[in-house]
matplotlib code that plots the C-alpha trace (Angstrom):
import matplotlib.pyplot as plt

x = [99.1, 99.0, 96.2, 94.8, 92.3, 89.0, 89.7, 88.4, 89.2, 90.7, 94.4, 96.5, 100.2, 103.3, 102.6, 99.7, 101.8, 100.9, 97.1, 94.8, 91.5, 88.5, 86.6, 90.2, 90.2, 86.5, 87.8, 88.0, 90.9, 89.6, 88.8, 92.4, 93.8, 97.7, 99.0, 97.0, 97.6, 101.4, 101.2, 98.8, 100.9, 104.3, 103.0, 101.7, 104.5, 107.2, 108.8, 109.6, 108.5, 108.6, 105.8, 107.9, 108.4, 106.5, 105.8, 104.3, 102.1, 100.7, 99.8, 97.4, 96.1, 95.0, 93.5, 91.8, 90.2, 89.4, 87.5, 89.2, 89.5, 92.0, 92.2, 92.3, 95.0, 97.2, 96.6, 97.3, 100.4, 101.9, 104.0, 105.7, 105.8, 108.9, 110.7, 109.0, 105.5, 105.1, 102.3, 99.6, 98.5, 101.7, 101.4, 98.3, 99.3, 98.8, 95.3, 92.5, 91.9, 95.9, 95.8, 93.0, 94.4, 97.7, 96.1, 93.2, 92.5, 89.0, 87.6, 90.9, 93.0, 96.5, 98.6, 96.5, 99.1, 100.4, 97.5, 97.1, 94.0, 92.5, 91.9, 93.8, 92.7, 94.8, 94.7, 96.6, 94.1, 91.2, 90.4, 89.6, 92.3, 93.5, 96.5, 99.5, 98.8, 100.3, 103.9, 103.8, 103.1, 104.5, 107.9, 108.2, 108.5, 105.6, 106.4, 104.7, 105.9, 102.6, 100.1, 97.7, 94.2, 91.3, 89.9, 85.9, 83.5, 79.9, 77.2, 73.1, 72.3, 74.8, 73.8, 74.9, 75.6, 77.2, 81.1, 83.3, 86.3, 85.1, 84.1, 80.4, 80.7, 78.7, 76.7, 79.4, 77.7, 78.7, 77.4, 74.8, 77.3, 80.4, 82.2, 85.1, 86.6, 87.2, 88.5, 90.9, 92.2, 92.7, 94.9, 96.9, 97.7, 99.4, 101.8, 99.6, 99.3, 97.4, 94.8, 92.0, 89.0, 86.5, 83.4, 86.0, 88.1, 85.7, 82.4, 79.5, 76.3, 73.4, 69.1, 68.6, 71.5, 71.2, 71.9, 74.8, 76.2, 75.3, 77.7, 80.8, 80.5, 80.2, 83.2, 85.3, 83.7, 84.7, 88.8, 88.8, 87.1, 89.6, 92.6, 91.8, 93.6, 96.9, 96.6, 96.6, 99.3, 102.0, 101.2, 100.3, 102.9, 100.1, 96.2, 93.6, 91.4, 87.3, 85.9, 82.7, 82.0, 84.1, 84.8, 83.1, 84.5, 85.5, 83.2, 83.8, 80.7, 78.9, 82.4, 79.8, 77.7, 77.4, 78.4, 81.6, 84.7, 85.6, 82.9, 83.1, 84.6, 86.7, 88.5, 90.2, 92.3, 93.0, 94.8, 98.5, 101.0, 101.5, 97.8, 96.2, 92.8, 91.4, 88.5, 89.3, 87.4, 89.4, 90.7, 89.7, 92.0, 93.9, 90.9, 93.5, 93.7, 90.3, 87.5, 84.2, 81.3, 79.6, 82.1, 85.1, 87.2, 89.9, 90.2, 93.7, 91.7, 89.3, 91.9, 94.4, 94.2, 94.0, 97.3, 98.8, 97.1, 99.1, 102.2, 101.7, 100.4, 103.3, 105.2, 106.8, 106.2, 103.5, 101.4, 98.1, 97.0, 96.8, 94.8, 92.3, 92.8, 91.8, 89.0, 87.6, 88.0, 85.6, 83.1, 82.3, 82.1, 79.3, 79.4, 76.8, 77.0, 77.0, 80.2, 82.1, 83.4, 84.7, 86.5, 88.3, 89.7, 90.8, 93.1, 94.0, 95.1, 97.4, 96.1, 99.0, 95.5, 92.2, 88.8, 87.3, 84.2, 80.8, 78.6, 75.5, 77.7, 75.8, 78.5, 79.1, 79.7, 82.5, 84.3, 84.2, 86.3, 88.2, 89.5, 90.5, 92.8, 94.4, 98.3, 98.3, 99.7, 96.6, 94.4, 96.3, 95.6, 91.9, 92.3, 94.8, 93.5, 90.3, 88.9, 85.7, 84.8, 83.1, 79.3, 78.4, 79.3, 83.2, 83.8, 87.9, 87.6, 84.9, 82.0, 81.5, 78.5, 80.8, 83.6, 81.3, 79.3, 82.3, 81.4, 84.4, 87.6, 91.0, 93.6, 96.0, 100.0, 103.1, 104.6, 104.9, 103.1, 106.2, 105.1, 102.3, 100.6, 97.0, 96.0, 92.5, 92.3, 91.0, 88.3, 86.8, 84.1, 86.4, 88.6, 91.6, 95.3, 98.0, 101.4, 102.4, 102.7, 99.9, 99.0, 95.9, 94.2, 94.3, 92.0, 90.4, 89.5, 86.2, 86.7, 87.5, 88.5, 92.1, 93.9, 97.3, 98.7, 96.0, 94.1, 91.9, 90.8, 88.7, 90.9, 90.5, 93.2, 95.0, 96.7, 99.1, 100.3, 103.8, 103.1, 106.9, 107.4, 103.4, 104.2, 101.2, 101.8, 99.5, 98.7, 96.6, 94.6, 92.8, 88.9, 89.8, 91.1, 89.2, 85.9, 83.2, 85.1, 83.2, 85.4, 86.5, 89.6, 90.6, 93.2, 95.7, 96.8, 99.6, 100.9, 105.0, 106.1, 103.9, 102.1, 98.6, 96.8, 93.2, 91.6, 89.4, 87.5, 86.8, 84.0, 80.8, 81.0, 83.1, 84.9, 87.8, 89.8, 88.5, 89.1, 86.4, 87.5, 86.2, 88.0, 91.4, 93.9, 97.4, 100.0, 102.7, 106.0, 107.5, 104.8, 105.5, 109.2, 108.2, 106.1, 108.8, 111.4, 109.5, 110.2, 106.4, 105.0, 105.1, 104.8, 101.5, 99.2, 96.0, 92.7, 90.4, 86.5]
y = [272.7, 275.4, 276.2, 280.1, 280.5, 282.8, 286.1, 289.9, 293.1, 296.0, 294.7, 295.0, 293.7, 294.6, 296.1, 298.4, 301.4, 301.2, 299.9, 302.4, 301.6, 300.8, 304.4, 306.5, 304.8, 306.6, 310.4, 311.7, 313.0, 316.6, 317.4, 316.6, 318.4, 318.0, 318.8, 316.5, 313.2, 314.4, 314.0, 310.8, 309.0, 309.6, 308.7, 305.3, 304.6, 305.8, 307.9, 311.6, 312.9, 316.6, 318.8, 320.0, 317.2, 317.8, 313.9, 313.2, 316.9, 315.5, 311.9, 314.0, 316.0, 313.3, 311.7, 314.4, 314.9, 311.3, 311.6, 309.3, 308.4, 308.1, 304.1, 304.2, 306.5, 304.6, 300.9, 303.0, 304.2, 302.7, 300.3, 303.4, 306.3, 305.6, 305.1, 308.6, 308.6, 308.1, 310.2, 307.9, 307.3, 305.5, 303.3, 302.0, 301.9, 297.9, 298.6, 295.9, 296.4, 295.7, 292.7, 290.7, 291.9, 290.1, 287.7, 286.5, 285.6, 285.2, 282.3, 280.9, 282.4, 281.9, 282.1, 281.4, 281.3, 284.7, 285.7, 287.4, 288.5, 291.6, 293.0, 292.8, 293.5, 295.7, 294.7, 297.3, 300.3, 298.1, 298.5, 296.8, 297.3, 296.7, 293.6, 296.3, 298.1, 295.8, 296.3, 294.3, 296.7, 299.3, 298.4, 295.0, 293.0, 291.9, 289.9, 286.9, 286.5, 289.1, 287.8, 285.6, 284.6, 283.0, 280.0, 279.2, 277.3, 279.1, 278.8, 278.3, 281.9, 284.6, 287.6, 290.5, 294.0, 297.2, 298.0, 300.9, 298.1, 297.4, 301.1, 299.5, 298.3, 295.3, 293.9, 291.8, 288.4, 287.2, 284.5, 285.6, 286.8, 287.2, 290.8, 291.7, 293.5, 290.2, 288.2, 291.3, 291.1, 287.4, 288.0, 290.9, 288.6, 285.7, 288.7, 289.3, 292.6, 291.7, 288.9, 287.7, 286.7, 285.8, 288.2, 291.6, 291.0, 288.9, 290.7, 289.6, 288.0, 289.7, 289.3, 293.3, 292.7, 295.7, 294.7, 296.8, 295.2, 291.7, 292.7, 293.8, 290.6, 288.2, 290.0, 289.7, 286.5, 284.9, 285.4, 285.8, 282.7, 279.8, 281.9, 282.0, 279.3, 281.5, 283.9, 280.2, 278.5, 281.1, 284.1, 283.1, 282.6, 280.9, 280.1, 280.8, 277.9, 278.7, 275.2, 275.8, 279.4, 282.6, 283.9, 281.3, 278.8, 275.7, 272.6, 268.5, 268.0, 268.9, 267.4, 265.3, 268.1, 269.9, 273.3, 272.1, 272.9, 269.4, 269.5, 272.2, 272.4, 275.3, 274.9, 271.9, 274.3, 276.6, 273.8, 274.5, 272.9, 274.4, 276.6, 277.0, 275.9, 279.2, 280.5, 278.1, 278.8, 279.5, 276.0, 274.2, 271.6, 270.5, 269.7, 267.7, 264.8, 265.0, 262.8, 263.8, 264.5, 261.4, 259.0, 258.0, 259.6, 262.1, 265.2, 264.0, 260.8, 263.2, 265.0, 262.3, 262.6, 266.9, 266.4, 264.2, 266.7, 269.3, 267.4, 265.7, 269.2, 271.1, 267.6, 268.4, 264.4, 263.7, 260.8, 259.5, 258.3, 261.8, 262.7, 260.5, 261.1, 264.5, 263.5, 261.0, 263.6, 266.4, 264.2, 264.2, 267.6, 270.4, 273.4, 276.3, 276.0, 272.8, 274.1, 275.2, 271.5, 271.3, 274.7, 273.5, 270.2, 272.1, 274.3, 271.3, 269.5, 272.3, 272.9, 275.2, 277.2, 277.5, 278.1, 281.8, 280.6, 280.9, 280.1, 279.0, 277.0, 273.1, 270.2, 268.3, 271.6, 272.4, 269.4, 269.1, 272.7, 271.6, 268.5, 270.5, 272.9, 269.9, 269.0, 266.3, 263.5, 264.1, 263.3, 260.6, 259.3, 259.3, 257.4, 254.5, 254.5, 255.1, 251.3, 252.2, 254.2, 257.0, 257.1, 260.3, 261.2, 261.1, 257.1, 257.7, 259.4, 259.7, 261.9, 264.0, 261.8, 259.0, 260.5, 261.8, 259.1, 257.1, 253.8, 253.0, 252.7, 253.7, 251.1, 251.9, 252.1, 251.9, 254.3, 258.0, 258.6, 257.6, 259.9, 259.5, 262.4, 263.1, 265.6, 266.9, 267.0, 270.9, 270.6, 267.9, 267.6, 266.6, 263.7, 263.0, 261.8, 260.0, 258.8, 255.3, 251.5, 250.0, 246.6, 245.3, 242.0, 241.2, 238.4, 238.4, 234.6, 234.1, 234.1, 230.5, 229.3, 228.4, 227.0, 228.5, 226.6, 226.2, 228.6, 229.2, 232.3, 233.9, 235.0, 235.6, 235.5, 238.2, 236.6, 238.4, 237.4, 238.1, 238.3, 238.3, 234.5, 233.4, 233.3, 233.7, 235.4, 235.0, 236.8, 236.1, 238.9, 238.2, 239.1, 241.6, 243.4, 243.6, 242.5, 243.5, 242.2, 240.4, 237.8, 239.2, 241.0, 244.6, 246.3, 247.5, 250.8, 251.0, 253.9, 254.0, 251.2, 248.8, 248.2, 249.5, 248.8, 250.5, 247.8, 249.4, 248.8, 250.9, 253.1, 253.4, 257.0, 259.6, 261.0, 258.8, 255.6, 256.7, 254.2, 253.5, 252.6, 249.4, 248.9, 249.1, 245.8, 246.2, 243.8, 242.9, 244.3, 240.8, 240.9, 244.3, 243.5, 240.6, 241.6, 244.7, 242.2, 240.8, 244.0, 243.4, 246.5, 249.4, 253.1, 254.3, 257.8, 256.5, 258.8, 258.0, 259.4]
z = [159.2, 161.9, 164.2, 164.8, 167.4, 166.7, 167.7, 167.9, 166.7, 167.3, 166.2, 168.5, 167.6, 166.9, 162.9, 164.7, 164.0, 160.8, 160.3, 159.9, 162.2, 160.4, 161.5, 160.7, 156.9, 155.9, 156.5, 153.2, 151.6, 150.4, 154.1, 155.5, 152.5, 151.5, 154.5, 156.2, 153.6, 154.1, 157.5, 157.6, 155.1, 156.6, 160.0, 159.2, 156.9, 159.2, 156.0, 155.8, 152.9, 152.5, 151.7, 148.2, 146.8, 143.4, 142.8, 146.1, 145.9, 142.8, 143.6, 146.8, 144.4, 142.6, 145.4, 146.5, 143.0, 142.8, 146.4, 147.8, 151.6, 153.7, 153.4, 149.6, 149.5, 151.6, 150.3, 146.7, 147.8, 151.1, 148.6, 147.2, 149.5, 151.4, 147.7, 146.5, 145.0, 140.8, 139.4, 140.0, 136.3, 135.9, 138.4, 137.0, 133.7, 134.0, 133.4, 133.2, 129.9, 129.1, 131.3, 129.5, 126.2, 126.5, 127.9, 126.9, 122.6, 121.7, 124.3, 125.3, 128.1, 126.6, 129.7, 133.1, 135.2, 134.6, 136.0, 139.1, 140.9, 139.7, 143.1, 146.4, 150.4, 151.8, 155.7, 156.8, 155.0, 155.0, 151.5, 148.6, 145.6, 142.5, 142.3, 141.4, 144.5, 146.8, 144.5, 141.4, 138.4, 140.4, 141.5, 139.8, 142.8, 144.7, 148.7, 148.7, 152.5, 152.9, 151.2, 152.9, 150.7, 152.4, 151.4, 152.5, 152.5, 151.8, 154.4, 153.7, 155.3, 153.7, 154.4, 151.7, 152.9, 151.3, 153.2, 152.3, 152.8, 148.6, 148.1, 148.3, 145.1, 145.3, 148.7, 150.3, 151.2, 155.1, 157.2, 160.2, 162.7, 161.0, 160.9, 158.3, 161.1, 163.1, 159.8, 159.6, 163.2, 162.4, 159.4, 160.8, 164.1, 161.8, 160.3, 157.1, 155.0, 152.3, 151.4, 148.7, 150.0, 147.5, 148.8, 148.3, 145.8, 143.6, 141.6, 143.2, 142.2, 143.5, 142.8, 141.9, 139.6, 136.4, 133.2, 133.3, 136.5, 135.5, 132.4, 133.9, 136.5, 133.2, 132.0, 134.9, 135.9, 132.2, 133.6, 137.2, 138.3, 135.8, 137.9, 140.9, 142.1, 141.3, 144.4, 146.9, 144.5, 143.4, 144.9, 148.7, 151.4, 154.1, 152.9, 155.9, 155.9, 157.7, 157.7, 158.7, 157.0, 156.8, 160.4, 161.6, 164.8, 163.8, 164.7, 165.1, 162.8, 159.5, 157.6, 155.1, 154.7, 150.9, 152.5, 154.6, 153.1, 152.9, 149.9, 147.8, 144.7, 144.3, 147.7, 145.9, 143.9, 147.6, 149.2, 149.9, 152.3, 155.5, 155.1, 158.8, 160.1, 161.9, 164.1, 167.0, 170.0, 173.3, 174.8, 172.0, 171.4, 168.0, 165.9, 163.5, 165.8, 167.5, 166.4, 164.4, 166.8, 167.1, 165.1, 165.3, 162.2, 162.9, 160.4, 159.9, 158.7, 156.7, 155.2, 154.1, 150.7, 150.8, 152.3, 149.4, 147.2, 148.9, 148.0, 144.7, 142.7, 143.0, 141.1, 137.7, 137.0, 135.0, 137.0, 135.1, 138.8, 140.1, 136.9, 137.4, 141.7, 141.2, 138.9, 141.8, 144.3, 142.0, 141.9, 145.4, 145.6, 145.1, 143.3, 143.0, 139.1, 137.4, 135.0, 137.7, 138.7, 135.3, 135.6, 138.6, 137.0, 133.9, 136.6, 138.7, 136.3, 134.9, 131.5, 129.0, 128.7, 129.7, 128.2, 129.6, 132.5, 131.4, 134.2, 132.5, 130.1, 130.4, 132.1, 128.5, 126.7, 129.4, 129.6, 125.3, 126.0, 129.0, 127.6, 124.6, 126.3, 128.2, 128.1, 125.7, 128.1, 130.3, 127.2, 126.8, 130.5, 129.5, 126.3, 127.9, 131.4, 131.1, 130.2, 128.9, 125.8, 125.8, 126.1, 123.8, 120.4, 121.4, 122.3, 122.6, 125.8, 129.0, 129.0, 132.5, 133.3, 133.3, 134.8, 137.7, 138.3, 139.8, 138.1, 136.3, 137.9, 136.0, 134.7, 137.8, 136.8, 138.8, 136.2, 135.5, 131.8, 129.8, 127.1, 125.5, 123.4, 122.4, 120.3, 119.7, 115.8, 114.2, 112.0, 113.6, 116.3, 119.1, 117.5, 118.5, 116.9, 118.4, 117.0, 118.7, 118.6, 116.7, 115.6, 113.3, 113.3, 117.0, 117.6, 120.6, 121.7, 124.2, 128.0, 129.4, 133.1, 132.9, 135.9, 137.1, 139.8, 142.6, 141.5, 138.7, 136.8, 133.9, 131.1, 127.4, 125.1, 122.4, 119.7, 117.6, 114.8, 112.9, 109.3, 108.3, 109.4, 109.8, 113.6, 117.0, 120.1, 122.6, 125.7, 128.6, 130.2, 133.2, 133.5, 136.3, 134.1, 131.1, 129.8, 127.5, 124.5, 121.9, 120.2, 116.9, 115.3, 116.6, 116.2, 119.5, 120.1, 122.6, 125.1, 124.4, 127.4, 125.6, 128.8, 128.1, 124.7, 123.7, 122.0, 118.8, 116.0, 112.6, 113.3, 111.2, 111.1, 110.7, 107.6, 107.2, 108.7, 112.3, 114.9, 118.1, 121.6, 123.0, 125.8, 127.4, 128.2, 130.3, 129.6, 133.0, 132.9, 131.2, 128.9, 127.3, 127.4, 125.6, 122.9, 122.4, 121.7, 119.1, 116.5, 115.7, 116.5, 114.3, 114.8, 113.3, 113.2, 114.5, 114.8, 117.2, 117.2]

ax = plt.figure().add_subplot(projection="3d")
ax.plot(x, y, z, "-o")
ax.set_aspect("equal")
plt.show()
């Protein structure tokens, strides 16, 4: 993790040559004329273009026609002036409207990942946009070594204000004090070109919001906000981390507050390894190693787990432990909209798609969506791991009161998810099907002290029995690790290594032979071994309410 101290414009460096300055990017292009673009463009691009080149005369024109200024014509064609300009029709041909048609079917987002950000800051013109601008749509290629997205924590007194750099299309909200041009000089110092930070690139919310405005937000809102997270994971070569508020110096307290960015929700999905803390103060020393104002914890310490975060996301390895790590960590996080924790998990978690957001969608009603668009092996994490059922309509997996309210600890496994598949059956109100080991008429015996060595222990007892030969098997299973089973006859439904068994029983309703999650048991290493050896245990389709 690097360190970049808090700094001030005007940029300075080595790239200078070709950044426009922030009053030079506002002259408009009809007033400098061809000539004038020809000269402007070939000066800050170091290219030679001549004057009769027919392509290049008829991108200006454009521009001029369009009223552009100086600093939208050159983030608009700086990729592909020194290659020879393209009429400038075609290099936008990757419209919006093409974009969320391939894209996007009905509610669901088919394929999230593809998705870039629909708007792009181009540092060197200081202006605001669209994605293909910065090369990909136009050339094909797009560097990623350039690209350098913010990632922010809100503060409680943002204060909105219209800016040129976004072509004033919406009030850009900033915290008291902070100047784009300084977050700018920042960015340019560490080598970037291009960035996304949130306030630019990212429709804003505002109170004299028109009905026409508060329309094209929902619509861009609905896929811009679920992919996000693509610009920090795929598309970023370094993320820009302000702790304490965009532009803003870093200080050793507020980490436990609800607007640090320790604690918001969506920075979960902008950590990547090697990001950089910046807006250090001058002789500040490394606030990684220093301790918290008025305790004794380290941000190191604080940010432990970000850091495996960092690591473990970017894993091909299916791991039910980060499923239900990433889980843990949402839940002690804020959000501005109750929905929007939900959205995050659903990209954490790396679903094949994604529902479109809806911000005034209710918590349940988002979940009951996300957990439908999951892979199928992270359904099955919450029907095995998850040891109690569910407390809503749906018993076969948690609610997101219960996953939030952090009061029920996962079945923890030394194993990657050897397989197991959950599917969330159509037609039905969330029910779910999987195809795996099954047994019927368990009994479950009452909990009794029973004394192993020195030591002694509450354990109940699963009995299995072998209806080929009339022989019992019988497990113990310690109280730690289950409880809350009546004694009666269930039946067990296993994951694929045999180690962890839902324990059900028929349910009262529901339109067929549903089964309802009671709780969850896991069987040792031996034990599973054991009972597989057996050739008791039959492959069944079970369906779970």
């Amino acid at each position: 993790m690097s360190l970049i101290p808090l700094q001030q414009g005007p940029y300075s460096g080595p790239s200078s040559k070709h950044v426009l300055s922030s009053a030079n990017a506002k002259k408009q292009c009809d007033s400098l004329g061809v000539d004038g673009l020809f000269a402007e463009l070939n000066r800050l691009t170091g290219a030679r273009v001549q004057k009769g080149h027919s392509g290049a005369e008829t991108v200006l024109r454009t521009c001029i026609s369009r009223k552009y200024d100086l600093g939208t014509a050159y983030a608009r064609l700086r990729p592909i002036w020194k290659a020879g300009p393209a009429d400038l029709a075609r290099c936008g041909a990757e419209s919006d409207r093409e974009r969320e048609r391939s894209l996007v079917d009905g509610k669901t987002i088919q394929r999230p990942y593809q998705i870039m950000p629909r708007r792009v800051w181009d540092l060197y013109a200081n202006r605001v946009v669209p994605f293909w601008c910065c090369g990909r749509g136009i050339t094909g290629y797009y560097a990623r070594g350039n690209m350098y997205p913010v990632s922010h924590s809100w503060t409680d007194n943002m204060k909105s204000r219209l800016t040129s750099v976004n072509h004033k299309e919406w009030p850009v909200p900033l915290p008291a004090g902070t100047e784009l041009e300084s977050v700018r000089t920042e960015l340019l110092n560490l080598g970037a070109e291009y960035s996304w930070l949130d306030v630019l690139c990212l429709r804003q919310e505002r109170k004299s919001e028109s009905s026409r405005e508060k329309e094209a937000r929902l619509k861009e809102w609905s896929i811009d906000v679920p992919t996000i997270g693509n610009v920090y994971a795929d598309a970023a070569y370094r993320v820009i981390r302000y702790m304490n508020g965009l532009g803003r110096a870093f200080r050793y307290d507020g980490w436990n507050d609800k607007r640090h960015w320790l604690k918001r929700a969506w920075t979960l999905q902008e950590i990547k390894n090697e990001s950089a803390i910046a807006g250090l103060p001058k002789g500040m020393s490394d606030p990684v190693t220093a301790a918290y104002k008025g305790g004794d914890r380290s941000l190191a310490k604080a940010m432990e787990h970000i850091s495996t975060f960092e690591v473990k996301l970017g894993d091909v390895d299916h791991d039910p432990n980060m499923t239900f790590q990433i889980i843990e960590e949402m839940s002690t996080r804020f959000s501005t909209h109750v929905v929007d924790r939900v959205a995050g998990i659903g990209v954490l978690l790396r679903s094949p798609t994604l529902p479109v957001y809806n911000q005034y969608e209710k918590a349940e009603d988002g979940w009951d969506r996300c957990v439908s668009h999951m892979q199928s092996s992270v359904r099955a994490d919450l029907l095995f791991y998850f040891p109690r059922p569910g407390d809503g309509t749906l018993k076969w997996r948690p609610s997101w009161k219960q996953l939030m309210g952090n009061s029920t600890r996962p079945v923890r496994t030394t194993r990657v998810h050897s397989g197991a598949k959950v599917a969330v059956m159509k037609g039905t109100p969330g029910y779910a099907a999987y195809d795996g080991p099954r047994i019927l008429n368990c009994l479950v015996s009452s909990w009794k002290t029973r004394t192993a060595g020195n030591r002694k222990r509450k354990e109940g007892r699963i009995t299995i029995g072998d209806s080929k030969n009339g022989q019992t098997f019988t497990y113990y299973i310690p109280h730690e690790r289950v409880s809350q089973i009546s004694e009666g006859r269930y039946t067990l439904v296993g994951n694929e290594n045999y180690e962890v068994w839902v324990v059900c029983k028929p349910s009262s309703v529901g339109p067929g032979r549903e089964l309802e999650k009671v709780n969850v048991i896991g069987l040792k290493p031996d034990e599973a071994s054991d009972l597989y050896s057996r050739g008791i245990v039959k492959s069944a389709h079970s369906t779970f309410k």
